[in-house]
N, C-alpha and C positions, 0 to 999 in steps of 0.2 A: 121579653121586656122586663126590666127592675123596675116592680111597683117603689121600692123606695125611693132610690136615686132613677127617675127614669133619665134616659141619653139624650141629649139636644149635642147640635154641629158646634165643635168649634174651632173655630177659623181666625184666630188673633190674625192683624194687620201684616202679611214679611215686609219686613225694613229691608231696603237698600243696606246692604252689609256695610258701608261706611257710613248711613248712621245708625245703624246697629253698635258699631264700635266708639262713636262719638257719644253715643251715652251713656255705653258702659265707661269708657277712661272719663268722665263726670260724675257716674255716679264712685269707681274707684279713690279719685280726688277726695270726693265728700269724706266715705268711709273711714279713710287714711288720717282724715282730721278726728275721729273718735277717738276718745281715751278715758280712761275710768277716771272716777273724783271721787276724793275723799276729804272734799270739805268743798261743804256747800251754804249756797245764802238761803237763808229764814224766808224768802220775798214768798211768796202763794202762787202756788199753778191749779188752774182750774180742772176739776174733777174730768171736765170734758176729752184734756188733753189724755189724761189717763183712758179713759173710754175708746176715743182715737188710739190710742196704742195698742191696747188689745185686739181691737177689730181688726190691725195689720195682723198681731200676731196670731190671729184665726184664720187666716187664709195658707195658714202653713199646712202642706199635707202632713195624714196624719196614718197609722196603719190600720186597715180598714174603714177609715176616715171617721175614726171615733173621738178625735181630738180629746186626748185625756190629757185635759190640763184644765184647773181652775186658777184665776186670776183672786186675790185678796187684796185690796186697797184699804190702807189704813191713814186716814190723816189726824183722827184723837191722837193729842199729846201725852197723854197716860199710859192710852194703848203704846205708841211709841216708845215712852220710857221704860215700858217695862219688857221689851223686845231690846229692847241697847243691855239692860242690868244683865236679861239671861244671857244675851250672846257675847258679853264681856266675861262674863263666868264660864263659858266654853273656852274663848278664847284666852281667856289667862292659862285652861289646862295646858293650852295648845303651846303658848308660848311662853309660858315662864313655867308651866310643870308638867314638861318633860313627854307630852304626846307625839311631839313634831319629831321624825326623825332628824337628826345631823345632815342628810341629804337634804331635807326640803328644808332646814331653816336657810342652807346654803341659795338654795333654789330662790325664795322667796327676801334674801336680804340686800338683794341690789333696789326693788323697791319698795324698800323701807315700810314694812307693813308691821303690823304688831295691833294688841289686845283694846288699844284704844276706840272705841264704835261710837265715839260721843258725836258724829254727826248724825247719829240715830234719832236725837233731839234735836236738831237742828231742820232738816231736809223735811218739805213739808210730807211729802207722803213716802211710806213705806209702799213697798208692793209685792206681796212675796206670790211665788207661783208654785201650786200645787201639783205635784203628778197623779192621776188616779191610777191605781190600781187593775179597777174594777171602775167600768162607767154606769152611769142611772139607765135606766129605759125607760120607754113612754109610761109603761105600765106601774111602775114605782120600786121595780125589782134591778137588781145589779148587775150587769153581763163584764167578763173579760175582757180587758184590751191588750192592745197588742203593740210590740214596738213601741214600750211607753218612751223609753230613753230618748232615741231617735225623735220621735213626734214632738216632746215637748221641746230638748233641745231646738229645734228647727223653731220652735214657738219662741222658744225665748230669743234668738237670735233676730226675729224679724222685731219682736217688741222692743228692743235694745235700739233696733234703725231705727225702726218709728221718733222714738225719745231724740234719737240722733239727729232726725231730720225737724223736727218741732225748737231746735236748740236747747234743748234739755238735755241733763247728762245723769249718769248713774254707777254704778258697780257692782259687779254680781258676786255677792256675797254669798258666802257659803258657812258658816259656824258649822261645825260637826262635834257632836250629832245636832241636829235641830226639830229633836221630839220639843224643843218647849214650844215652835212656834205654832204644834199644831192644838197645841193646850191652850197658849193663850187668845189664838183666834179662833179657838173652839171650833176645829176642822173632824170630820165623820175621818173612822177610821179606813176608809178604802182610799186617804188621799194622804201623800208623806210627803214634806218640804222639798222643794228643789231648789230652788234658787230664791235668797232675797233681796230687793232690789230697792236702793234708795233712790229716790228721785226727786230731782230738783233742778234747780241754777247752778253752774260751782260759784262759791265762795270769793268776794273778792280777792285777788292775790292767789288763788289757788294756782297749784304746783304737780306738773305730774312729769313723771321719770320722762325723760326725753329719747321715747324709746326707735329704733326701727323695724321693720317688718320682714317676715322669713324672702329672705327672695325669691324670684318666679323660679330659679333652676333646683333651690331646695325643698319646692313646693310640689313641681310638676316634672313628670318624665312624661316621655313618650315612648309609648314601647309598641314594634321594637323601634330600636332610636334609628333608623334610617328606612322608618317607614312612611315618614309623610312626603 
């Protein structure tokens, strides 16, 4: 028996496979209506809602189930402004000197992205999420984790629903490199930027590419294909 994780049964509910399927094509609907925003209203969302999102996005497995991810919520307007000056100063390199390749300005110019972050001041909270490394132990000492990519990826994707399903919206920002964000929220050096995430209302009037989604035959094969 694992003293730490000891094993209890479990036995989730089986659904009748039609509505197993009835709330997957709802919860698909929902999904399908997410889209990133890059202009967002000033209105206040409660710290709470934040809190609710991470708790989804704790319940992501993780490898070894060491969940190497810390959440950072920032709603200081200071703090804020000065996470918009550094990641416009990335992002000018990126886009007006000359870091982007010719491939990925191409890639990224159907929706219209560029160096402007000024809803950094806007959107009431930042939220950036850290990968660790190296996790704490009980004892105050650091252990290896494992499959950090993976684990937090999955982390962030449930926190992305969350927001999704709360009616709140976001985008997952990337500035590269993003050593400033660990200077300015004064993060220990076993945790490195992953993703940063504005969150908020969008903005009235907001406008997002009017995109579609890969289709199910560019998504999935079956293989071999005359085996089902």
């Amino acid at each position: 028996m694992n003293d730490l994780y000891p094993f209890r049964v479990y036995s989730p509910p089986r659904l009748p496979i039609e509505e197993g399927l009835r709330r997957v094509r709802a919860l698909h609907r929902h999904l399908d209506e997410r889209r990133s925003v890059r202009l967002f209203s000033a209105d206040p969302v409660p710290a709470e809602c934040i809190e609710w999102a991470v708790r989804c996005a704790n319940t992501a497995p993780s490898g070894a189930h060491l969940q190497p991810w810390k959440f950072v919520a920032v709603t200081d307007a200071g703090i804020r402004h000065r996470i918009r000056e550094a990641a416009e100063a990335e992002e000018r390199q990126n886009y007006e000197g000359g870091r982007l390749t010719p491939e990925w300005r191409e890639a990224l110019a159907p929706l219209g992205t560029d160096s402007d972050k000024s809803y950094l001041d806007v959107v009431p909270w930042i939220v950036v999420c850290f990968a660790e490394k190296s996790v704490p132990t009980p004892e105050g000492s650091l252990r290896k984790a494992y499959y950090v990519n993976e684990s937090v990826g999955i982390a962030c994707g449930l926190f992305i629903e969350a927001l999704h399903t709360m009616g709140l919206a976001t985008l997952t920002h990337t500035p590269n490199p993003m050593a400033f964000l660990t200077e300015i929220l004064e993060r220990p050096a076993h945790e490195r930027p992953y993703i940063l995430f504005p969150v908020g209302y969008p903005g009235p009037g907001a406008t997002v590419p009017d995109l579609t989604r890969k289709p199910l035959e560019e998504a999935l094969e079956f293989f071999p294909a005359n085996g089902l």
